[in-house]
C-alpha positions in Angstrom: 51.9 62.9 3.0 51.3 66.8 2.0 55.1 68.4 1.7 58.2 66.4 2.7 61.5 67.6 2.2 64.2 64.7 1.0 68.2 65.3 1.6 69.7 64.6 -1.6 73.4 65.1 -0.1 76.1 62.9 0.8 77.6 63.5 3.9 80.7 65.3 3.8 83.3 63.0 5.7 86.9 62.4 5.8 88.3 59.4 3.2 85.2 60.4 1.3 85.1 59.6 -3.0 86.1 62.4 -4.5 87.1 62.7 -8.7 90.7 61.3 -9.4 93.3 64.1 -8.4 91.0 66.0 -6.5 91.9 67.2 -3.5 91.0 64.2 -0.7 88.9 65.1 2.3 89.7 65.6 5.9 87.8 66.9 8.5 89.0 66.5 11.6 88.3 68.0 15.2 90.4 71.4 15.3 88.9 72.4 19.4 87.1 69.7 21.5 85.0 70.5 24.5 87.2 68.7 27.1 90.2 71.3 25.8 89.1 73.9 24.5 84.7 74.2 25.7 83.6 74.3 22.0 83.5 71.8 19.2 85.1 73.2 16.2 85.8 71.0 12.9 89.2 71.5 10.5 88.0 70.8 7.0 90.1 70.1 4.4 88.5 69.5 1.0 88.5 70.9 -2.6 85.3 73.3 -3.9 84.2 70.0 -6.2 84.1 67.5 -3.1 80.4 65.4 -2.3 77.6 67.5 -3.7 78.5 70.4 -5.2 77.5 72.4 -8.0 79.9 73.8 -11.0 80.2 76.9 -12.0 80.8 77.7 -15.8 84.1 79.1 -14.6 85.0 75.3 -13.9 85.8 74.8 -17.4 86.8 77.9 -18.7 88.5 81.1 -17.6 86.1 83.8 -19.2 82.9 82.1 -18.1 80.9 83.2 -14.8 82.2 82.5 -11.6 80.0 81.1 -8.9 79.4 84.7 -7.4 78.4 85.9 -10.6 75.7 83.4 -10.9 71.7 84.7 -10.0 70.7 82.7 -7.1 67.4 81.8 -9.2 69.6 79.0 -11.3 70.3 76.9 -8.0 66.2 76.4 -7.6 63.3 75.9 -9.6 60.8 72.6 -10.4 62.2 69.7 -10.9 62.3 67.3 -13.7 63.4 64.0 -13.2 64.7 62.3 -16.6 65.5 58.0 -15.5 67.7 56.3 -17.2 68.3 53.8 -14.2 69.4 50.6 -15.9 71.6 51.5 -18.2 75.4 49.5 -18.7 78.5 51.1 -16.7 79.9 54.0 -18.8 77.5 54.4 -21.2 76.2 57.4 -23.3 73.2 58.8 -22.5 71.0 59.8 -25.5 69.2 62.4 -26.4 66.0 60.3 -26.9 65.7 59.9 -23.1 65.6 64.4 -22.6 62.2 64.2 -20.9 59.6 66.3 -23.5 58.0 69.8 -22.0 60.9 70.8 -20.5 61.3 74.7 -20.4 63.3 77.4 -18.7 63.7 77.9 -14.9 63.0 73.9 -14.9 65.6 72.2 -12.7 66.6 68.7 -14.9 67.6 65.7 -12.5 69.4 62.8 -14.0 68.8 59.8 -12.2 71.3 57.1 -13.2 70.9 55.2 -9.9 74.7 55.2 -9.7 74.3 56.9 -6.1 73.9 53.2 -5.3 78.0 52.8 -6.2 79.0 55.4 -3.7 82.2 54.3 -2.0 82.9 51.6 -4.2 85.2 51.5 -7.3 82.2 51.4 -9.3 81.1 54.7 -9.0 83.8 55.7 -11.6 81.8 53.7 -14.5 78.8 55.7 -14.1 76.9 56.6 -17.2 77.0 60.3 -18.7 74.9 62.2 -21.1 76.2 62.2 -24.6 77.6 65.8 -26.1 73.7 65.7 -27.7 72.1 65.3 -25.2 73.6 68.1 -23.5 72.5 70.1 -26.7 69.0 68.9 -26.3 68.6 70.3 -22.7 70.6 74.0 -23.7 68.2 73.5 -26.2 65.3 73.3 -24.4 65.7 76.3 -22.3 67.3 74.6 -19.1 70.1 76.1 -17.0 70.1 74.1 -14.3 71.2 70.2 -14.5 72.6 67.7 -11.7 73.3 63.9 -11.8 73.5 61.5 -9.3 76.9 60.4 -10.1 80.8 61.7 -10.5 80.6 64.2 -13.0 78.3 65.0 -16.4 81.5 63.6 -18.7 83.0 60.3 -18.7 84.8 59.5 -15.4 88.0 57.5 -17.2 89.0 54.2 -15.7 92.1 54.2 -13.5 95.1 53.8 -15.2 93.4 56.1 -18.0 94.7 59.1 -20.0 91.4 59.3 -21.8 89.4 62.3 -20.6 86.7 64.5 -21.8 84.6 67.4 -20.9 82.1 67.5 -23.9 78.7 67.6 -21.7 80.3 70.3 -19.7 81.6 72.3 -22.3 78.2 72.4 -23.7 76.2 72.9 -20.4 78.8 75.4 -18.9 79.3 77.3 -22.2 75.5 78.3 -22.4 75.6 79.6 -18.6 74.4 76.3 -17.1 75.3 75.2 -13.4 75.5 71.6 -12.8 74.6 69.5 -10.0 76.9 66.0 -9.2 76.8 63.6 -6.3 73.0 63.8 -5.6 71.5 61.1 -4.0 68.2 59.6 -3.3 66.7 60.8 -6.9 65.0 57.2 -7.5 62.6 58.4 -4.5 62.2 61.6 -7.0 61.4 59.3 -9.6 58.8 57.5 -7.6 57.1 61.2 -6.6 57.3 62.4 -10.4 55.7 58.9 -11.5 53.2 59.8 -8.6 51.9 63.5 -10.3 54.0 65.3 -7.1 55.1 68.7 -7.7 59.1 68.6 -7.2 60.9 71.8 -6.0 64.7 71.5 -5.8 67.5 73.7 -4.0 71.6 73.7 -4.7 72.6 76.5 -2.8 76.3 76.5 -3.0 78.3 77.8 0.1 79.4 81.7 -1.0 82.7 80.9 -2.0 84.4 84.0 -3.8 85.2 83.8 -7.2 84.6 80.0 -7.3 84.5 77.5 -10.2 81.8 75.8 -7.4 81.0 74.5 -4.0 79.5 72.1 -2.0 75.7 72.2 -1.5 73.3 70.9 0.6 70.8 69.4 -2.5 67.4 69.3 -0.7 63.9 68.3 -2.7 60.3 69.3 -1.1 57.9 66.9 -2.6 54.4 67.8 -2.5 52.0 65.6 -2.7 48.2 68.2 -2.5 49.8 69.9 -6.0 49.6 66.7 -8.3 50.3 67.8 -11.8 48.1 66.8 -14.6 
């Protein structure tokens, strides 16, 4: 195979999922060809809409904006931990932080919940436990995204419950987190493989953003097997 590059992005689309209350998503044409000789899209979204990174600004008012943030904490080698399997909403524990992970590593969590997308099910994803977000600060890593809604528990419809634990942690020690990847169970297979994983979240330069949408890309390379 040698190097492939995999799009771990949803498509950015109007009607797409976005969190409850978020603003919803349009995008729409604004100039057409026939009326105006150019295609030119209106968008209308919020800076958390498909795949996006936060900024520790999300959470908190005196923490880094996005501008603020190096550019060297939305790359780096990839380390896929896989939880896949696990019951809707559940907590993921720290036991499952893959061991060797270090700084400048790029952690993927791969919940398989991509699979939900568009679907009320995609709410009941699974989430990593306020520990387990201790564990990877712990080990070094600035850098974290999740194939599902958000890093906290997404609460059911109808729910005042809500909770920002994982980010608190995460965002509180500098960390950008990834959400709404997709495609990380062909990461899994590469990883399982020996592949060396490189990973990019480079967020459109929003000023003074709690985050923005990214296009997640992964380059797989199969002639750097890791022993």
């Amino acid at each position: 195979m040698g190097v492939e590059l995999l799009d771990l992005s949803v498509p950015i689309s109007t009607g797409m999922p976005v969190y409850p209350g978020d603003p919803e998503v349009e995008a729409v044409a604004a100039l057409t060809v026939a009326d105006s000789g150019v295609n030119v899209l209106a968008l209308h979204m919020g800076s958390q809409s498909g795949t996006h990174v936060d900024a520790p600004f999300h959470i908190d008012d005196a923490l880094p904006r996005l501008d603020e943030i190096p550019l060297t904490r939305f790359t780096g080698p990839a380390v896929v931990m896989d939880v896949r399997g696990l019951p809707p909403r559940t907590p993921i524990p720290p036991e499952a932080v893959p061991s060797g992970l270090g700084p400048g590593d790029v952690l993927l969590i791969a919940t398989g919940w991509s699979a939900h997308w568009g679907t009320d099910d995609y709410l009941a994803h699974p989430y990593p436990a306020p520990e387990t977000a201790e564990a990877i600060v712990a080990a070094g890593v600035r850098t974290v995204a999740i194939d599902a809604l958000s890093v906290d528990r997404t609460p059911p419809p109808g729910s005042a419950e809500f909770s920002l634990a994982a980010h608190r942690v995460l965002c509180g020690a500098g960390a950008v987190i990834g959400e709404n990847l997709t495609g990380l169970g062909l990461l899994v297979d590469a990883q399982d493989e020996g592949c060396a994983i490189e990973v990019s979240l480079f967020p459109i330069a929003l000023a003074a953003a709690d985050g923005a949408p990214v296009r997640a890309v992964a380059r797989v390379d199969d002639r750097a097997v890791l022993v």
